[in-house]
N, C-alpha and C positions, 0 to 999 in steps of 0.2 A: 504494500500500500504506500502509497507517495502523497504527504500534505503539501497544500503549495501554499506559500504566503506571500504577500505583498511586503516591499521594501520596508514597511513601516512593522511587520510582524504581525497584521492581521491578516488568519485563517480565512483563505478564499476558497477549500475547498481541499477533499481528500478525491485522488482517483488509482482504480486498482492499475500496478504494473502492466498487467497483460493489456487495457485499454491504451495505456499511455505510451506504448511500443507499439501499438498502431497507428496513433496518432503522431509519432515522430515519424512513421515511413508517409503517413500521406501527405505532411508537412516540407517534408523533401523531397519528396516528390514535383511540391506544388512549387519549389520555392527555385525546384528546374526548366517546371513548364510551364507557369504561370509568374514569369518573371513582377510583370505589371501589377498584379493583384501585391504582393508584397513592399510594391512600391509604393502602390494605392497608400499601406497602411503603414508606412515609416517603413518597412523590413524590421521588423520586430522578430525577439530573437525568439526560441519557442518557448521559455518557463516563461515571459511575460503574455504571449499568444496563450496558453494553457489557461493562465490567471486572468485574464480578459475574457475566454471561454468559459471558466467555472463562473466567474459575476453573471455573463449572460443566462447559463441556463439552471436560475434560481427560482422560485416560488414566484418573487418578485422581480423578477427580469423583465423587462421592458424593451421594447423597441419602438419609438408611435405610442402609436395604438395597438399594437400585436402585444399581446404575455404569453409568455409559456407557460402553462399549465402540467404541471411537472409532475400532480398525481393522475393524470390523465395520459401520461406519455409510458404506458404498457408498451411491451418491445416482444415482435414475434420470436419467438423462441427461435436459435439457429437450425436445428434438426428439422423445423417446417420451413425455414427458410431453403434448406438445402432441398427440400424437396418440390418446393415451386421452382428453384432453379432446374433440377435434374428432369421434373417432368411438364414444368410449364415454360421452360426455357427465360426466366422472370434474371431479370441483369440489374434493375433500376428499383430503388427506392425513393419514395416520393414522399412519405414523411418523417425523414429522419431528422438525428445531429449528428455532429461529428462524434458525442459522446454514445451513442448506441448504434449505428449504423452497420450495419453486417458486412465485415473484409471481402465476403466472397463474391458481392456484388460490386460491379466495375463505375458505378454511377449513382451515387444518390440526391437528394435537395432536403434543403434545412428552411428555417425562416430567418435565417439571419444574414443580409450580404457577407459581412467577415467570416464568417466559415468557410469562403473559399480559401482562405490559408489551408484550412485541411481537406481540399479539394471535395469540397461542396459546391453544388448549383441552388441558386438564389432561388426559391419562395416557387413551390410546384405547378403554382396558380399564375405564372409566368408563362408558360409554353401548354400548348395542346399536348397531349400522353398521345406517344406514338411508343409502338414498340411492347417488352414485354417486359411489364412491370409491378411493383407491388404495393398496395396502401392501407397503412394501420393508422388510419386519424385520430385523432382526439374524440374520445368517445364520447360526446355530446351531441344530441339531435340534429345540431343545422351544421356541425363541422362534416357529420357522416354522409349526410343526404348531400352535401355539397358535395361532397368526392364522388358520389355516385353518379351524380348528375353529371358532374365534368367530364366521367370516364366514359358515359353513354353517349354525351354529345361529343366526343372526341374521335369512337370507335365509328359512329354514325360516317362524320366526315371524312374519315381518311379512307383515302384507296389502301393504301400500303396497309400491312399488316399491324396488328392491336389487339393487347391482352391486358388487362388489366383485373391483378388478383388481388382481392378486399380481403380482411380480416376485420371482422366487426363481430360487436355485443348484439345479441339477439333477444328480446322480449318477449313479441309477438306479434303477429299478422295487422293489431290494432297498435300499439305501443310502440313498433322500430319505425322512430319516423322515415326510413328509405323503405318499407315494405312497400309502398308503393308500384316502384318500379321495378321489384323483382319478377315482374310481367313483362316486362318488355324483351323485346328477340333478343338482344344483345345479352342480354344475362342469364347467368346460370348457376345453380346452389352446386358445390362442391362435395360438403359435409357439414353439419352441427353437430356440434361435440358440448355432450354434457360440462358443464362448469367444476363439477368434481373431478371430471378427467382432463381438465388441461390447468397448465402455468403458463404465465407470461413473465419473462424475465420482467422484473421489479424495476418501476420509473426510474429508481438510483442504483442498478446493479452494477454500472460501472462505479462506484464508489464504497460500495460496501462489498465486501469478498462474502459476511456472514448471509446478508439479505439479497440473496440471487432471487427468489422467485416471488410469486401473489396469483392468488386465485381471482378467477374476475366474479362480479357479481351476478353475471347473465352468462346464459350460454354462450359460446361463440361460431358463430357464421361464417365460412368459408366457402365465396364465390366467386365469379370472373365476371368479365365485361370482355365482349369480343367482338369482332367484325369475322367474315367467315374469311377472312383470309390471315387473320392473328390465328384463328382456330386450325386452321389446315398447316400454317408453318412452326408455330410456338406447342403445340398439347402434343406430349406422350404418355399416352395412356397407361401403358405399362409401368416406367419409371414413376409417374406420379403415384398410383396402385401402392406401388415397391414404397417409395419415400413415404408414405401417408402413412404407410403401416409402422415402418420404423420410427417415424416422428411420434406417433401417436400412442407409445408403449404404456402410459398411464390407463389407457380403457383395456376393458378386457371383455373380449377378444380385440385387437388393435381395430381402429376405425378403417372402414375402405372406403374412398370416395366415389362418389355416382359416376357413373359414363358419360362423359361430356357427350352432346352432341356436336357434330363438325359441319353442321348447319344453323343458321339462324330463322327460327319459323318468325315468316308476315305474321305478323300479328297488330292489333290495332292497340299502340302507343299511349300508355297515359296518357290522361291529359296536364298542362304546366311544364310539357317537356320545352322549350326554347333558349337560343342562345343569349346569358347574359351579356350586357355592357364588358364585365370581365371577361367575361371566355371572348368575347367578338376584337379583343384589343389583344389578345394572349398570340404570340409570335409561335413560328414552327420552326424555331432556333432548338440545333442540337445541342443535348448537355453536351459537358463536359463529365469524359469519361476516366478513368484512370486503373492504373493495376499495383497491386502489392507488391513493394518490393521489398528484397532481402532483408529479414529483419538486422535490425543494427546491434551489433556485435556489444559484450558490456562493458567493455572499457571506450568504445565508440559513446554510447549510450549515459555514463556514467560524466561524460565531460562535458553531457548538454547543459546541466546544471549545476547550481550554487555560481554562475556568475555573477550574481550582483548580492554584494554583503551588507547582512540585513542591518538596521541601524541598533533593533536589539535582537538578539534568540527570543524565540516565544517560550523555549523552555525555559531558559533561567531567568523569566521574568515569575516573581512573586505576584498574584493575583485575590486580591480581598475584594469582598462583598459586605454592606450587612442590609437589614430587613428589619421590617415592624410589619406587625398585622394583627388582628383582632381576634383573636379562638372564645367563642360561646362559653361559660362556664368559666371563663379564666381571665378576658379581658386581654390588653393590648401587649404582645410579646416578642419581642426582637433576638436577634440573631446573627452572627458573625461567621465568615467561613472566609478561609485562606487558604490557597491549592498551588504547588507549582510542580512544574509535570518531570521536572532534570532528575534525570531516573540517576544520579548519585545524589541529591540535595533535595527529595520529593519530597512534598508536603499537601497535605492534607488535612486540614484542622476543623472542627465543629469549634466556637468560643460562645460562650454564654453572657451578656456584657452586664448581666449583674446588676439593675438598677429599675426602681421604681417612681413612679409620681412622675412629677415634672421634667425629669433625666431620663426617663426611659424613653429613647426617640430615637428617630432612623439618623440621626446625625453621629451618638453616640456608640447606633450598634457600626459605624461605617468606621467611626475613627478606634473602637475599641479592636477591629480585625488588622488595622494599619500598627497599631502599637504592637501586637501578636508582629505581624510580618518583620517589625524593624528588630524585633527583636530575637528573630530567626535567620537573618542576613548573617553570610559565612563572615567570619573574620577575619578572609584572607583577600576577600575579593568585592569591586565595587556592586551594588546591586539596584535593579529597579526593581519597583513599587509599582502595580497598577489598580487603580480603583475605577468606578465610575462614577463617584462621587467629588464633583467640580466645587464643592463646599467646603469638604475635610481638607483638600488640597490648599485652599485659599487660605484657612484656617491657621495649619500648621507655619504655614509662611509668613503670616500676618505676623505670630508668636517667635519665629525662630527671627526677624527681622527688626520685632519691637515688641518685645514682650509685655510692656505695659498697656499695649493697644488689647491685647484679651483679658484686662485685670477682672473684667466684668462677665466673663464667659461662663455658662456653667458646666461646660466639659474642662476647665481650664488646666484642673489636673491630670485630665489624657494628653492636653497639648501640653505641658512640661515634660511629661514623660516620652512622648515622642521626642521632644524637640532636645532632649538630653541624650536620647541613644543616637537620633544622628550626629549632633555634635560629637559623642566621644567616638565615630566614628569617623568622622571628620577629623578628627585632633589626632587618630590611626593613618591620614592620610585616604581615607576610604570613604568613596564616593556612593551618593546615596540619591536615586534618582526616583522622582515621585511622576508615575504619568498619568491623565488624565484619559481613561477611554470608554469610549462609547458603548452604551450597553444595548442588548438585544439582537446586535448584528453579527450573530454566529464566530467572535473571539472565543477562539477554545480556553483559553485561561481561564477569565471572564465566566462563560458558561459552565465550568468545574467549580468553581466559587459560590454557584449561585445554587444550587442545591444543600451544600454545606449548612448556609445561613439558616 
């Protein structure tokens, strides 16, 4: 597992090895054949490319008006993957990232332009689907039905060959808003598969090695969208058969899928079927395609990173908390916690700050976890402090700067006590730094802290 952090030592994000030796071949990849693209964005080196990747695809990720939706970004398991390729001849993913995107397909599309760094094509709803390809949307009502729609008016218009294989949550005949159109000539049911018999690798599998998988909440639907000439060049029936059963090891007996038909029957069209403003502006510009190369060796691999030195280690930063809150039967109760992760210097502390009435306050339990920290700092080495408390910080400096200015304070006795262990550590020549940081926004220090209290 690989944490990445930003210059300043805040945690942007964990991702597993195996993902991130993928992501270096399609980055040099891109960074040989897409010269411009890297130019486009500074040439940026790739731990800072990875760290601008992990902010994008958060809960809160932003682009516009697009968010990612990140408990909705369920990932086809590779073993079905490999069998839409082997029997549906399927090359291209239409909604991927660069963080789940399956190696063995030669093409896929993200919703972010910068993912061309790792040789992604921009926003799927850009080009008409030619070809044979595969789509796992976002499993909400007008994300599904839109892909559906696109894939039928796409397979409609083209002469050349079109396949396009859905993997979608199933309801029912009244409930899946595309049920719809699973009337129409172009379409056709693969398989549904019980929801006790399938996984979808897990919105965050690439970041967790423990949380590979998730059961979905609805059955799942596997079908095509085809023109009769994607059906004549793209479906092997046999190989599909073959891959469906070995993918499908969780049912018992293994799933077989239906018999395509390799015609499309006239049939009389929904109605609402027409081309949007978007589809009608959507270009027949070819992706961009690309292939896996040689994984990079580990001493290759090993000197992509720690180029840029952090201003502190997150590990040997000391991280305090405190807390007040209200418990029924007991009244107003606060709480101290100090964590730091330096597996030779770890610390992990519960502090109880001891005080009632008018003293018992969230200012008291913040500076009673910072007087704990100063007083756990090696004696051999300078250390920082981080709180997220912009109060206790102002506080102690107000006292170590002029100590008469807190004559009136009534924690004044924790700020002597602070403000005497930095001085004799000061007077040691050892340096004692207090930072101020931001809470809620996923700092792992911080976040180990905050349970403590």
């Amino acid at each position: 597992m690989a944490n990445v952090y930003n210059p300043s030592g805040k945690l942007c994000g964990s991702i597993t090895m195996h993902r991130l030796r993928i992501l270096y071949s399609a980055f040099r990849h891109s960074q040989l054949h897409q010269p411009d693209t890297h130019n486009q964005y500074g040439h940026l080196d790739f731990s800072t490319a990875i760290a601008r990747l992990l902010n994008r695809y958060t809960n809160k990720a932003s682009d516009g008006s697009k968010k990612s939706k990140l408990a909705n970004q369920c990932t086809t398991p590779d073993r079905y993957m490999q069998a839409f390729k082997d029997g549906l001849s399927v090359t291209t993913e239409r909604f991927a990232s660069p963080l789940n995107f399956n190696p063995n397909m030669t093409c896929y599309f993200s919703m972010y332009a910068e993912d061309a760094l790792f040789e992604a094509n921009f926003d799927a709803y850009s080009v008409k689907w030619t070809g044979a390809s595969q789509v796992n949307p976002e499993y909400e009502a007008v994300a599904m039905e839109m892909a559906m729609r696109w894939a039928i008016l796409s397979a409609e218009e083209a002469t050349e060959p079109v396949l396009t294989t859905f993997v979608l949550l199933w309801w029912d005949d009244k409930s899946s808003s595309y049920a719809r159109w699973l009337s129409h000539q172009t379409v056709q049911a693969i398989a549904t598969i019980d929801r006790s018999k399938f996984r979808f690798s897990a919105p965050r599998h690439w970041a967790d090695e423990q949380d590979q998988w998730c059961t979905p909440k609805q059955n799942v639907h596997f079908l095509i969208v085809a023109n009769e000439a994607g059906l004549r060049h793209f479906v092997k029936q046999d190989k599909l058969n073959k891959g469906f059963a070995c993918a499908s090891q969780l049912g018992n007996p293994p799933q077989r899928p239906k018999q395509l038909k390799m015609t499309t029957q006239q049939t009389v069209s929904p109605p609402g079927l027409y081309p949007s403003k978007h589809y009608s502006k959507a270009t027949n510009t070819t992706a961009t395609a690309w292939s896996p190369e040689e994984q990079p060796t580990s001493e290759e691999f090993s000197q992509v990173f720690h180029k840029t030195e952090l201003k502190f280690r997150p590990d040997e930063i000391i991280y305090t908390d405190g807390s007040r809150k209200e418990i029924t039967g007991i009244g107003l109760v606060t709480g101290s916690g100090v964590y730091r992760a330096h597996k030779h210097a770890h610390l992990s502390l519960k502090v109880h700050p001891y005080e009632q009435g008018m003293l018992n306050t969230i200012n008291r339990a913040e500076l009673v976890a910072l007087l704990i920290a100063v007083r756990h700092c090696r004696p051999e080495v300078k250390e920082s402090i981080a709180t997220d408390s912009k109060c206790s910080i102002q506080k102690i400096g107000m006292h170590l700067r002029s100590p008469s200015s807190t004559v009136d304070d009534c924690h004044r006795p924790l700020l002597e006590a602070i403000g005497h262990e930095i001085m004799q550590r000061a007077q040691a020549g050892l340096e004692t730094i207090l930072l101020k940081v931001k809470s809620h926004i996923g700092i792992h220090g911080n976040e180990m802290a905050k349970p403590l209290r």
